[in-house]
VEXVEXMI-488791 format. One record per residue (C-alpha): residue in one letter; x, y, z. Coordinates in Angstrom, 3 decimals, m for minus. Each point is the difference from the previous one (the first is absolute). Example, Ala and Ser with C-alpha at 12.3 -4.5 7.8 and 13.67 -1.06 7.14 Angstrom:
<nodes>
@residu: A; east: 12.300; north: m4.500; up: 7.800
@residu: S; east: 1.370; north: 3.440; up: m0.660
</nodes>
This chain:
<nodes>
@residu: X; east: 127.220; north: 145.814; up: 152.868
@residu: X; east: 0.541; north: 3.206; up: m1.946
@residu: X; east: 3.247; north: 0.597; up: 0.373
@residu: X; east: 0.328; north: m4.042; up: m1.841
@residu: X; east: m2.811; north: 1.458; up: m2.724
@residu: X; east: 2.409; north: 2.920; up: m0.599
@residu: X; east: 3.200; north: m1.768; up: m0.279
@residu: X; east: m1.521; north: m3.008; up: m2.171
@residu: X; east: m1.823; north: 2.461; up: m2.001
@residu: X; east: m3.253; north: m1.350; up: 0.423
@residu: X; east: m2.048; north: 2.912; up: m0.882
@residu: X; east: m0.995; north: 1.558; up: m3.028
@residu: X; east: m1.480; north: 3.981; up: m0.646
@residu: X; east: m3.210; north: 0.190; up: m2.449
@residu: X; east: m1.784; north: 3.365; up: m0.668
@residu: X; east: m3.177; north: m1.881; up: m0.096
@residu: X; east: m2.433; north: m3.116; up: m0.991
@residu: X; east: m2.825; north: m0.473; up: m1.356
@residu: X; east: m1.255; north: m2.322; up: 2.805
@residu: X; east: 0.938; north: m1.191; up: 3.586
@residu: X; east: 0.480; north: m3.401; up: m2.187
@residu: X; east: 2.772; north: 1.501; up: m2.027
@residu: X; east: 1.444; north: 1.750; up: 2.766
@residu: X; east: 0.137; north: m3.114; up: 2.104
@residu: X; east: 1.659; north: m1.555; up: m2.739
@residu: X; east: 2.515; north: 3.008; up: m1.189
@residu: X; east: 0.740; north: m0.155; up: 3.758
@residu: X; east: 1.207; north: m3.895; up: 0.059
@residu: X; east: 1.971; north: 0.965; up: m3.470
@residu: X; east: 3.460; north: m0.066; up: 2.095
@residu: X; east: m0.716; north: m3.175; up: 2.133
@residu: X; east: m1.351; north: m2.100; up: m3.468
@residu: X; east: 3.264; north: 1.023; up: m1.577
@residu: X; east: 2.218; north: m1.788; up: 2.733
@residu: X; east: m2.064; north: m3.053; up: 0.081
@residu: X; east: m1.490; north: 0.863; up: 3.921
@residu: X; east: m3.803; north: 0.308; up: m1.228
@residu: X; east: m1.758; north: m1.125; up: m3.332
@residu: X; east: m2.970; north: 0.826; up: m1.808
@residu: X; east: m2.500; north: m2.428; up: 1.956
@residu: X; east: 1.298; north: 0.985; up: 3.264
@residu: X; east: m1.114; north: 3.930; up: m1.061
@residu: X; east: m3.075; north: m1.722; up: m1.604
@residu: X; east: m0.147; north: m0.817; up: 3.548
@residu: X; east: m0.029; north: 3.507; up: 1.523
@residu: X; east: m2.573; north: 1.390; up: m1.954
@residu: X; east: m2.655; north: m3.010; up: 0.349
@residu: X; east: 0.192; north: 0.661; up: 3.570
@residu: X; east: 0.043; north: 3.480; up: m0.549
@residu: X; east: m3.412; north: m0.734; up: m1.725
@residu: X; east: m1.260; north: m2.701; up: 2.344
@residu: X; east: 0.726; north: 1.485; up: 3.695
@residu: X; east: 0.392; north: 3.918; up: m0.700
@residu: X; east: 2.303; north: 2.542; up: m0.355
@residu: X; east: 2.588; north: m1.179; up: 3.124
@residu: X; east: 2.924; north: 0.555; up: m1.754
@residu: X; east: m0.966; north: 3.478; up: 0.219
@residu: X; east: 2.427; north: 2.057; up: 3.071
@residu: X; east: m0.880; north: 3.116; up: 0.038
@residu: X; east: m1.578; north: 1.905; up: m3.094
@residu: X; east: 2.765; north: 0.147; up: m2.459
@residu: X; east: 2.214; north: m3.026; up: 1.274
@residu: X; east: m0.329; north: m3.378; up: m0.275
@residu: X; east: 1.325; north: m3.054; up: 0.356
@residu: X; east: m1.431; north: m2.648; up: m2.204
@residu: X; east: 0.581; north: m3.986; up: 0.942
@residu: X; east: m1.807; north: m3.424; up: 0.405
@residu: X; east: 0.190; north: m2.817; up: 2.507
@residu: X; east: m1.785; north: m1.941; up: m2.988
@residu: X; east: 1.964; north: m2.651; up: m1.705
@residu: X; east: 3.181; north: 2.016; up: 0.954
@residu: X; east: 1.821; north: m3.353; up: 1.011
@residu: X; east: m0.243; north: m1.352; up: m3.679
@residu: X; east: 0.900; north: 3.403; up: m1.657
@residu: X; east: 2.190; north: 2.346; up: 1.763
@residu: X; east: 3.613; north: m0.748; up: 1.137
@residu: X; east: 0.338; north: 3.241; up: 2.676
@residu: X; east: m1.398; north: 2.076; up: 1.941
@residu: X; east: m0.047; north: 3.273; up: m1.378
@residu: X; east: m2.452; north: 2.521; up: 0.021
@residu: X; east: m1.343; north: 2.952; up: m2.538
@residu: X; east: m0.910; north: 3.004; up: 1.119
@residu: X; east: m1.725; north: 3.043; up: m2.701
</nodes>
């Protein structure tokens, strides 16, 4: 999965954000621009984010942010973000 990340350049470098929100969405930036994820699928993310917790949370530092929630009607792979 990284190595396909890498080579499809789906990842993006940000000194900071001035929330998890905007970091969640900075970190989609590369994935919105080929047409894999729009703006109501990261809407997505960061509702559950809000409703169920902080699970897209790794380890301190890392995460990897995604939604099982209406991801059939708005995202067309399977990629994940990790920041």
């Amino acid at each position: 999965m990284l190595k396909e990340i890498v080579e499809k350049g789906f990842y993006t470098f940000k000194d900071s954000f001035a929330s998890w929100e905007d970091a969640v969405r900075g970190s989609y930036e590369p994935l919105q621009k080929c047409k894999i994820v729009d703006y109501t699928y990261i809407n997505n993310v960061i509702e559950c984010v809000k409703k169920y917790g902080p699970y897209i949370v790794i380890v301190p530092g890392i995460a990897m942010p995604h939604s099982t929630e209406g991801a059939d009607e708005n995202i067309s792979g399977s990629e994940e973000v990790a920041f």
